[in-house]
N, C-alpha and C positions, 0 to 999 in steps of 0.2 A: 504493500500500500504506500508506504512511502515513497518507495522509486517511483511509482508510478505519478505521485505528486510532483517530483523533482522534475518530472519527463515535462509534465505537463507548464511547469514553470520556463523552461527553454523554451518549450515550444512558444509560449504565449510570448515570449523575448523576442522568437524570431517572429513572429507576427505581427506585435509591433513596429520590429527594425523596417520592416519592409511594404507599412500600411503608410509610407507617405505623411504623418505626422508629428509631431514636434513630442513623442515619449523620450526618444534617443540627444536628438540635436534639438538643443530649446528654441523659441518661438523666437525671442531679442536677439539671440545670435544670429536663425536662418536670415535676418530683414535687416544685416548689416549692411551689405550692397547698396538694397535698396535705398535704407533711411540716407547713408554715405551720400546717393545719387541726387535725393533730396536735398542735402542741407548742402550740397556741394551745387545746385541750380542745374545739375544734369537730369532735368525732366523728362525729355525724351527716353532718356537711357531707365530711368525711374518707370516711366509708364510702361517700357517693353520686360522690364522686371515683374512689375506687382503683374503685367498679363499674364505673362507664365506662369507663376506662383497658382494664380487662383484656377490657374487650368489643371496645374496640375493636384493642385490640392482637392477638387473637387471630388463631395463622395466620402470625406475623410472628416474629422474629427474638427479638425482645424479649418475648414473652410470658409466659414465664417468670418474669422479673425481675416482672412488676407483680402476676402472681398469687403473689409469694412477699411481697409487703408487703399483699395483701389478705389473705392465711391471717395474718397477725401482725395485722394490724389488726381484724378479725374476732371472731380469740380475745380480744385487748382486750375487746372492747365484748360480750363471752357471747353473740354469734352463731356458735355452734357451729357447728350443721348446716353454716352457709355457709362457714364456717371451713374445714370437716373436707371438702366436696365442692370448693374450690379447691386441699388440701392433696394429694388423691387425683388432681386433676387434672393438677399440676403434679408428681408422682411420676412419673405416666402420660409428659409430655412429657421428663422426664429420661430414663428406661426409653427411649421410642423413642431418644435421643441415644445411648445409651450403647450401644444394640442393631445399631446402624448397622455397615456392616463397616466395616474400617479404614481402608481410603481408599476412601469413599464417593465418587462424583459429586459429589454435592451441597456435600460435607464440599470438595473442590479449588475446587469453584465460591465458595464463600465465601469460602476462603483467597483466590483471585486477586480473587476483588471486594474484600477487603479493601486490598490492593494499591496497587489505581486509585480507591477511597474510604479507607475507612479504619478499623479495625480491628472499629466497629459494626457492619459486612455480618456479621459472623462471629456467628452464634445465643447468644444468649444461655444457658447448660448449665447456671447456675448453680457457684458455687464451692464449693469440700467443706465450708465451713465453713455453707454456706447447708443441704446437706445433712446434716446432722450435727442442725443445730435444729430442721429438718423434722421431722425425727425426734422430740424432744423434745418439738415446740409439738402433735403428732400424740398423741401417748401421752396431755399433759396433756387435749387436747380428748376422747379418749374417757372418761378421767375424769367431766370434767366433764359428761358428754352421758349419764353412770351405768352406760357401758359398763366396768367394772372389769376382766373378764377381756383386753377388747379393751386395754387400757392395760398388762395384763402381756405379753400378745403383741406390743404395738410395741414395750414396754422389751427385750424380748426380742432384735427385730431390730435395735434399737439396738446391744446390745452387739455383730452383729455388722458394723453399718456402720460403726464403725472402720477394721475389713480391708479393707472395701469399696470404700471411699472413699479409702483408700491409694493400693489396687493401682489405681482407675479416674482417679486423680490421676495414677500413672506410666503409664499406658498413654496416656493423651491426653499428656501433653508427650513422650513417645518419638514419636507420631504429628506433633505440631505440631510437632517437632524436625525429622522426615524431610519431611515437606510444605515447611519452610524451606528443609533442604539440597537437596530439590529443585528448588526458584528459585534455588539457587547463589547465596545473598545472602553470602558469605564468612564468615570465622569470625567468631564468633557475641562471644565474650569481645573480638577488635579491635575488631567494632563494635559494643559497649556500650561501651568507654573513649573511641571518637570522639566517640559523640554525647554522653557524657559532656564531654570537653571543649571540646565544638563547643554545649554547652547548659547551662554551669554552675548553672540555678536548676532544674536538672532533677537533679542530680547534688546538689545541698543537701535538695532534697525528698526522692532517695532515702535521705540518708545522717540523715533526719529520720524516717522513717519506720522506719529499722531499729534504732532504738532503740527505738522502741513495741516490736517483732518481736523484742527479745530477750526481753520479759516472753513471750512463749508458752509454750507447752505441747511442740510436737515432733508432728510425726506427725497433725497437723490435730485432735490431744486437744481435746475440751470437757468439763471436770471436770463438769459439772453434768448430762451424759449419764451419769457416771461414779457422781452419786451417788444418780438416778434409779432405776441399776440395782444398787446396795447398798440403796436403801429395799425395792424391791419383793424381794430374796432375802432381806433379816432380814425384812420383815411374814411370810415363806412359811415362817421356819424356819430356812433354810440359811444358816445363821452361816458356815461356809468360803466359799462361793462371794462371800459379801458383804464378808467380810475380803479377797477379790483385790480388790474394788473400792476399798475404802477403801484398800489397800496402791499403790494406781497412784494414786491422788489424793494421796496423802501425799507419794509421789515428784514428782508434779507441783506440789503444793505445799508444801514444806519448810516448816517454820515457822507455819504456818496454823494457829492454837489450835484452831477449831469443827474441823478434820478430824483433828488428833491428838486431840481429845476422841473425837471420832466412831469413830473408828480404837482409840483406846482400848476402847469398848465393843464394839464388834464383837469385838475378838481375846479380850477376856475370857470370852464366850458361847461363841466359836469353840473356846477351850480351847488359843487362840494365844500367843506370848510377844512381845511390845514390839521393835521394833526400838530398835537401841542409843541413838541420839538422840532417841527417846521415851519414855525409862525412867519420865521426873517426870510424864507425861499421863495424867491422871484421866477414867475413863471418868462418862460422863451419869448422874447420881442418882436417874434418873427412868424407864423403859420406852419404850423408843426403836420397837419394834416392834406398841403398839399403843397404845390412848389418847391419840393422840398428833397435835400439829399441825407440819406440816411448812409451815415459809414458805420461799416464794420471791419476792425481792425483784427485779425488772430495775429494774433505776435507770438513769436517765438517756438522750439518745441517744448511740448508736453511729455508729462514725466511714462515712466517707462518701469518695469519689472526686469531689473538683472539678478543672475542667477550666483547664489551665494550658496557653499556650501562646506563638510568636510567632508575627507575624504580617510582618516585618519580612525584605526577600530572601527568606527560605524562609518557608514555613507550614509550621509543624510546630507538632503539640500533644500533650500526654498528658495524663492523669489524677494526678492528687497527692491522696494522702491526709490528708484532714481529719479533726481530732479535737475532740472538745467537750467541754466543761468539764460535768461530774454536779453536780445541781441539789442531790444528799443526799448525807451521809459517810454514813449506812444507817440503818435503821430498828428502833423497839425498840417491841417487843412485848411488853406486860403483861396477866397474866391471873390471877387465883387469887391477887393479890398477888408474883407471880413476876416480872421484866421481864428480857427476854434482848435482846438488840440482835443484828443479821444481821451477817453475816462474807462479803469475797468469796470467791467460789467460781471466776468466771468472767472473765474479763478479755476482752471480745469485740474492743474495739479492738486488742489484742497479736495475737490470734487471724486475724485478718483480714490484720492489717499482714506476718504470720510469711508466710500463704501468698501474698500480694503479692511480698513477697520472693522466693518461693520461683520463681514466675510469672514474675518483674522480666526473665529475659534472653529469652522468646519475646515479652512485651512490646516492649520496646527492640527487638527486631529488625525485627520486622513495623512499628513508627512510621518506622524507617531505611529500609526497603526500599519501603513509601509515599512515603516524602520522596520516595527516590531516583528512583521511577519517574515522578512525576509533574512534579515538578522537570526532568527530563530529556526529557519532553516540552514543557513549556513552553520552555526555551532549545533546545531544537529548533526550535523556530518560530523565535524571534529567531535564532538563526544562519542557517535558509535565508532570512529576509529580509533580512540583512544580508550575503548572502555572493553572493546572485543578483542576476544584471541583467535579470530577467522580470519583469516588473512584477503577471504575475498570478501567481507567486510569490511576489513579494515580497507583495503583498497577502494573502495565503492564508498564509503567516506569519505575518506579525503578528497575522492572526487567531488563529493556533493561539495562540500568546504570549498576547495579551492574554483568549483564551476563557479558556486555563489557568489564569491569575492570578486571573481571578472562580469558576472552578470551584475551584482549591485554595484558595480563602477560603472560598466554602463547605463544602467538603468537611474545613476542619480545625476537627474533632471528635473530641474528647478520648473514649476508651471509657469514661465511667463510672458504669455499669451496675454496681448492687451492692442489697444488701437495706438496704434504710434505715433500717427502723422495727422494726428489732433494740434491745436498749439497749447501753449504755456495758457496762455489766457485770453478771451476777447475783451477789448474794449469798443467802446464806440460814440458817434459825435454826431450831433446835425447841425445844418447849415441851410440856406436859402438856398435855392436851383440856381446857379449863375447861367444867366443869359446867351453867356458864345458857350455853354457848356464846356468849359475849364476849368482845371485847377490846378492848383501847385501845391505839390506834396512835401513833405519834409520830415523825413524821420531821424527819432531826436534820440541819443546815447544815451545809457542810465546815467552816465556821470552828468548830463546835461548839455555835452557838445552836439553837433549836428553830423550826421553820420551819412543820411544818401537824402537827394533833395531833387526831384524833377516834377516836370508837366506834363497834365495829364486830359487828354481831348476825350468826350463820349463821344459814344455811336450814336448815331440818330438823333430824334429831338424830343425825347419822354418829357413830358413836364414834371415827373419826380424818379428817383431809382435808388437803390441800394447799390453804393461801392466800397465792394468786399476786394481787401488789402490784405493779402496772405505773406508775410515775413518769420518763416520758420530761423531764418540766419542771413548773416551780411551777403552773404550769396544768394540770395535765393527771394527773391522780392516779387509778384505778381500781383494783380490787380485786374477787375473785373467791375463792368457796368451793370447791374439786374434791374432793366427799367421797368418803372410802372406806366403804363398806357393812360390809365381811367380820368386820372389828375395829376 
């Protein structure tokens, strides 16, 4: 019985090796190229990467994850269509996730291959915060593609994937909860503090990361869903409904001048009165609802899962979140003699790092309950060849033992699998439509210097539009017009 387990654990090694997914070779290392191709402005060479990836990953565990960095990188470079048909596609494979009963086959078969590999077997679903942009980068690209109505219809189901993506956030950890206590891996809170104290630069990473995770939002919030769906209810008219919006951004963001400004004008239209700590907030001097350019700024990239681990008696590895330094303090925008500079809006690293947290103890368990199982096959071997006087025992031990020790080297692979070519953070600005539709751009150093500075002509002649300014690094700067037609 035993051999026949041990058999069974190769095999599932080589099934792995050879399923096309990131068990073996982790997720942040495979999209070195890639992300490289990105922040180095070789786009082209970036788009003929994430193509293949997603071709070839299709069908696989992981495929999800590379079609959610080809819909971002796509809309970068104004390949809509391509965009908008990976964005549909990768909704499509959520839907099937999310459609599945509750303990599926399939769904136990992944938890136990996570087990005896390691936490990679388990499909990739995407994280709420992944879903939540989808959202966003979906709205903008019909925009941009001049499907306008289609752009008020996803802002629409934006407002209500919030809920959404709550309740489908507690339903899978209630699910991955009972799948745990079904493997009887013991309580859950003892073992996060062992392996905590049995892994202290695992226990510094986390307690590094929940300081990012106190900048968040609550409740998987992205303010910039929030003001997406206040633009689109004042352009319509409905001053109340766009006053709730700007009223949960305000709470989300205390202090934040552009959204008590913004907040300011809405509640004056709406026929609203000021909350008490916004008495002195002067609403916009200018029509916010139509003539009007809305910028949005992504700066920077967004943080990332690299793979930490040891290798040393145990293999054990996890994922530690990495953060990177924005290339720009934000961007100002001059036109008509006006020059307004962007505000954040969106903290994506806090966002991420908040539902990491949130994640942290099904995490921790399933790295423990891997250790455990496989660790305890391999000193299974070493005690029956150290404990029998059969020499074809003892042979067939130290096999198990030492197969073990090259299988759990390979096998320790950090999960981390996340959307990459997000940015660090959005901000964003409004300003009057100028007239000859131009502008002068200027983006500004964190130290305060000016770092890259040009002019910028639209297409056509929209009398309002969204221009989306994607600066992942000094290298790599693009810029896109999404007009509105209506006003």
């Amino acid at each position: 019985m035993k051999n026949i387990r041990y058999y069974f654990l190769l095999a599932a090694a080589l099934a792995f090796i050879v399923s096309g997914c990131s068990t073996v070779v982790n997720n942040h290392y495979q999209k070195g190229t890639l992300v490289g191709n990105y922040l180095d402005g070789d786009n082209s060479d970036a788009v003929d990467e994430v193509s293949d990836k997603v071709d070839s990953r299709e069908d696989t565990g992981d495929e999800i994850v590379w079609r959610l960095e080809a819909c971002a990188l796509y809309f970068y470079n104004g390949m809509y269509e391509e965009a908008l048909k990976n964005m549909e596609a990768t909704e499509k494979l959520m839907e099937e996730y999310d459609n599945r009963a509750v303990v599926s086959a399939r769904d136990v078969g992944s938890e136990a291959g996570s087990v005896i590999t390691n936490p990679n077997a388990i499909p990739y679903k995407g994280w709420a915060r992944d879903r939540i942009v989808l959202n966003i980068y979906k709205a903008l690209t019909y925009l941009a593609l001049g499907r306008e109505d289609s752009f008020r219809a996803q802002v629409k189901r934006l407002r209500d994937a919030q809920k959404q993506v709550q309740q489908e956030f507690a339903d899978e950890f209630k699910r991955e909860q009972e799948q745990l206590h079904a493997e009887d891996w013991g309580d859950q809170d003892a073992r996060e503090k062992k392996v905590f104290n049995k892994y202290p630069r695992m226990s510094r990473g986390v307690d590094e990361m929940r300081k990012i995770a106190h900048k968040g939002y609550g409740n998987f919030l992205n303010p910039l869903g929030l003001y997406l769906s206040a633009l689109c209810n004042l352009r319509d008219g409905d001053w109340s409904s766009a006053a709730i919006d700007t009223q949960r951004m305000h709470e989300a963001l205390p202090g934040n001048t552009f959204v008590s400004q913004l907040h300011a004008t809405v509640c004056k239209r709406a026929g609203r009165s000021l909350p008490p700590d916004m008495s002195s907030a002067s609403p916009f001097s200018f029509p916010i609802d139509q003539n009007c350019l809305y910028v949005i700024f992504s700066n920077g990239r967004g943080a990332a899962f690299e793979p930490e681990g040891i290798h040393v008696v145990a293999e054990v590895s996890w994922p530690r979140l990495t953060t990177y330094t924005a290339p720009y303090r934000d961007l100002t925008v001059t036109a008509n003699g006006t020059s307004v500079s962007t505000a954040p809006i969106a903290n994506m690293d806090a966002i991420l790092a908040q539902e990491f947290d949130a994640r942290l103890p099904v995490i921790i368990t399933r790295i423990a309950a891997s250790t455990i199982v496989k660790e305890g096959v391999k000193y299974g071997g070493l005690a029956v060849a150290l404990s029998s006087r059969n020499s074809t025992a003892q042979i067939v031990g130290l096999s198990v033992y030492f197969g073990m020790m090259i299988y759990n080297y390979i096998m320790n692979t950090a999960d981390t699998r996340a959307w990459e070519l997000l940015p660090k953070e959005y901000q964003i600005a409004q300003i009057p439509m100028p007239q000859d539709h131009k502008v002068h751009l200027k983006l500004n150093s964190p130290n305060g210097g000016e770092v890259m500075s040009f002019d910028y002509d639209f297409e056509g002649n929209a009398p309002s539009g969204v221009l989306f300014v994607n600066a992942p690094s000094y290298d790599n700067v693009t810029t896109a017009f999404l007009p509105f037609t209506s006003k």
